[in-house]
KOLTORVO-759040 format. One line per field, with one value per residue: residue in three letters; x, y, z of N, C-alpha, C in turn. Coordinates in nm, 3 decimals. Layout:
N
resn (ala  ...)
n_X (X  ...)
n_Y (Y  ...)
n_Z (Z  ...)
ca_X (X  ...)
ca_Y (Y  ...)
ca_Z (Z  ...)
c_X (X  ...)
c_Y (Y  ...)
c_Z (Z  ...)
% end
This chain:
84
resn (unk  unk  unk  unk  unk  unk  unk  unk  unk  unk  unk  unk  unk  unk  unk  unk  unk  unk  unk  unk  unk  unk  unk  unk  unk  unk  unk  unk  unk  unk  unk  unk  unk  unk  unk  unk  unk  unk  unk  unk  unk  unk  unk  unk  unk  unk  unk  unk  unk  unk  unk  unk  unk  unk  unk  unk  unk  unk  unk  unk  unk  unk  unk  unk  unk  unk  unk  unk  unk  unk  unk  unk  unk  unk  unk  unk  unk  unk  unk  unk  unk  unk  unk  unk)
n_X (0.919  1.120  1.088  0.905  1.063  1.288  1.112  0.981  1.177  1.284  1.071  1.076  1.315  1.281  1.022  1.206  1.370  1.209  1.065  1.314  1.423  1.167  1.178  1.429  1.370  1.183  1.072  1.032  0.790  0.583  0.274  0.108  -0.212  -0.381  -0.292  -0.268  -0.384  -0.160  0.044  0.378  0.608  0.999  1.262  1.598  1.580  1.488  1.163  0.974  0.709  0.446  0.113  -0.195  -0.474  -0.731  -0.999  -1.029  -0.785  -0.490  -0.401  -0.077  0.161  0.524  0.782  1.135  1.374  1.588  1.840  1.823  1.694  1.434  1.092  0.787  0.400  0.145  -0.209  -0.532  -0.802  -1.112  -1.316  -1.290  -1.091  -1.295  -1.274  -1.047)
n_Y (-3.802  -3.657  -3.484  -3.317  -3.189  -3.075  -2.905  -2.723  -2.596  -2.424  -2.314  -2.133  -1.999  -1.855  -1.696  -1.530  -1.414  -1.274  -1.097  -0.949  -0.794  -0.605  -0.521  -0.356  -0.164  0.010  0.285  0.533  0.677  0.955  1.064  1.310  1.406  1.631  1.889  2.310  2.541  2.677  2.578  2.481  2.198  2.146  2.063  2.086  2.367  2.421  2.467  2.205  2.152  2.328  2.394  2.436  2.471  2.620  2.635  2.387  2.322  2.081  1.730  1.587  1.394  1.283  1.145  0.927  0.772  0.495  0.588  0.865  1.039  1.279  1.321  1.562  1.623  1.773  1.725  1.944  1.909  1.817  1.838  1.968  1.764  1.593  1.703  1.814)
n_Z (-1.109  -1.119  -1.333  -1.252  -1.051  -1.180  -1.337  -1.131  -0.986  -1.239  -1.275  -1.064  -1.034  -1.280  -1.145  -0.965  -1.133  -1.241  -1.024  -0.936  -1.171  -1.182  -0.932  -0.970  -1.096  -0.996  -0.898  -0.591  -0.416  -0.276  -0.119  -0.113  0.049  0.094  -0.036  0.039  -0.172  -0.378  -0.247  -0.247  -0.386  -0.297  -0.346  -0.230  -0.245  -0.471  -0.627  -0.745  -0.781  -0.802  -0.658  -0.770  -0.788  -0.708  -0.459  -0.364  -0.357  -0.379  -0.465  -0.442  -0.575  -0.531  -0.664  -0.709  -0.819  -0.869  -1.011  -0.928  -1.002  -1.004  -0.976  -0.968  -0.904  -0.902  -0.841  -0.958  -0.657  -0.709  -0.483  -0.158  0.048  0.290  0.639  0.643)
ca_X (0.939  1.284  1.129  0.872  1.152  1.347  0.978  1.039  1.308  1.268  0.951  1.085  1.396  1.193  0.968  1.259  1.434  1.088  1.063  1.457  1.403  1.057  1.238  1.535  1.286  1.031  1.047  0.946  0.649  0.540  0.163  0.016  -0.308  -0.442  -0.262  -0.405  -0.393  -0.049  0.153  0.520  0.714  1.085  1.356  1.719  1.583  1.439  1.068  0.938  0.629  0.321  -0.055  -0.300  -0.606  -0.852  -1.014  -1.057  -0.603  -0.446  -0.289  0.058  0.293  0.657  0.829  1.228  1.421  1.711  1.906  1.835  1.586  1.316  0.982  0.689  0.339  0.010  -0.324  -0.609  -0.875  -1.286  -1.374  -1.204  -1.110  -1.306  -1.180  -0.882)
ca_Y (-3.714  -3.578  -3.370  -3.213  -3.079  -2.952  -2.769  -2.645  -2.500  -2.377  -2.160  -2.043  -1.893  -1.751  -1.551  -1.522  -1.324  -1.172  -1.028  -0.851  -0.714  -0.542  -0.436  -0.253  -0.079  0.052  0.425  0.527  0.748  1.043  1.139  1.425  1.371  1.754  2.049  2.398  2.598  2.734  2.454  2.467  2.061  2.237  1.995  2.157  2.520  2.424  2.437  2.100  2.208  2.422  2.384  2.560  2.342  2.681  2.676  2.260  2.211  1.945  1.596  1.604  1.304  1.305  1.035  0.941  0.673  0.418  0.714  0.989  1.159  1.303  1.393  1.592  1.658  1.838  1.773  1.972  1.784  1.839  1.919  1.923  1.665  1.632  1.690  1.907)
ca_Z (-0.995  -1.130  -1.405  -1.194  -0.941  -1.223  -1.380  -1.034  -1.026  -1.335  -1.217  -0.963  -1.085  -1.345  -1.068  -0.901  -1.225  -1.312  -0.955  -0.958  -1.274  -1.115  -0.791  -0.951  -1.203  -0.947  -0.812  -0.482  -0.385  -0.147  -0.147  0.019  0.016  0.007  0.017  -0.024  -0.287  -0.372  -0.161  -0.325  -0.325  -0.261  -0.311  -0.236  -0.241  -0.587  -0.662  -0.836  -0.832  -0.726  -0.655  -0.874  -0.777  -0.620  -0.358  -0.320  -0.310  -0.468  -0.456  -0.472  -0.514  -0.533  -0.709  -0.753  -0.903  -0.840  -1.041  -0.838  -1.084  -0.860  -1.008  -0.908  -0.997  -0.810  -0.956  -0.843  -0.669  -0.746  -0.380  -0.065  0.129  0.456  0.745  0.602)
c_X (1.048  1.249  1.036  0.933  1.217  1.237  0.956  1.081  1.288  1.172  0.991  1.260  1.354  1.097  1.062  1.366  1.350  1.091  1.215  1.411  1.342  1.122  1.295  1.453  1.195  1.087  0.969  0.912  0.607  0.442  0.104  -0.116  -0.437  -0.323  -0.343  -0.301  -0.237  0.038  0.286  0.531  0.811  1.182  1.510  1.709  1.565  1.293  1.064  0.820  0.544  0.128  -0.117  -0.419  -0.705  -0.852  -0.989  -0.867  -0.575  -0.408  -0.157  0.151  0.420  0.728  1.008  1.303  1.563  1.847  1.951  1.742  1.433  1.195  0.875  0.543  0.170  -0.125  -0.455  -0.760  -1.019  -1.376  -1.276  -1.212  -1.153  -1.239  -1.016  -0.934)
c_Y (-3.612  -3.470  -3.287  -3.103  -2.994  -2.853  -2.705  -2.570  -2.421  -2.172  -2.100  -1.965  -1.792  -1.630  -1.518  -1.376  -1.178  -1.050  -0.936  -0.765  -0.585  -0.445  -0.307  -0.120  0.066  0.219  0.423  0.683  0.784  1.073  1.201  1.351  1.498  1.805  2.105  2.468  2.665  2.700  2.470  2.311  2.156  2.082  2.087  2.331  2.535  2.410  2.345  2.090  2.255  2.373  2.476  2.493  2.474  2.616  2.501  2.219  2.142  1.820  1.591  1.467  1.340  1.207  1.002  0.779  0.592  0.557  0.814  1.090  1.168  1.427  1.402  1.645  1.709  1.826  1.846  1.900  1.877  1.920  1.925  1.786  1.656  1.621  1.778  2.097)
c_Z (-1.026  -1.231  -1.310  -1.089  -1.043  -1.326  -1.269  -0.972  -1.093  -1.363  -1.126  -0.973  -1.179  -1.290  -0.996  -0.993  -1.219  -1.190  -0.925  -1.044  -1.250  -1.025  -0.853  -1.120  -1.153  -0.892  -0.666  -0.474  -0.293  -0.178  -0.023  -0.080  -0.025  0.114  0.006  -0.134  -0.298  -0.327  -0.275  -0.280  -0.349  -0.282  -0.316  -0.295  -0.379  -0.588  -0.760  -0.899  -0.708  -0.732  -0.672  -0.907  -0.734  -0.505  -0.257  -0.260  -0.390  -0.395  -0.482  -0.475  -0.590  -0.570  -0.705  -0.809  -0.809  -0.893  -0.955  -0.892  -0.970  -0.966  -0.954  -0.958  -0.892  -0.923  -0.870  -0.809  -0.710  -0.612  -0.266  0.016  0.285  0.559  0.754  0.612)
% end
């Protein structure tokens, strides 16, 4: 009984490491889902980037870090999205 508590343990400090590790790794994430065509992202009166998708728009997400590094990226989509 005594070793299976400490194989236990064991596992579960291990997902317990595995998942920290994960956390302080991860970025967090803004998605438009369509702009139109020519949409600026703007952070601090800086362009990050632009949409150059035609007539369909783009996808845009916005990413940044535990840091502070903040990246951005527009792709353009195939058609529009309905309803937009």
């Amino acid at each position: 009984m005594r070793r299976y508590l400490t194989l236990g343990a064991a596992i579960a400090m291990a997902a317990l490491v595995y998942s920290g590790s994960n956390a302080s790794a991860q970025s967090w994430c803004a998605v438009n889902t369509s702009v139109h065509n020519h949409a600026r992202i703007v952070l601090k009166h800086k362009t990050l980037t632009t949409c150059a998708g035609g007539a369909a728009g783009c996808k845009c997400v916005s990413c940044y870090d535990l840091a502070g590094t903040v990246s951005s990226v527009c792709a353009p989509l195939a058609a529009a999205i309905p309803g937009k």
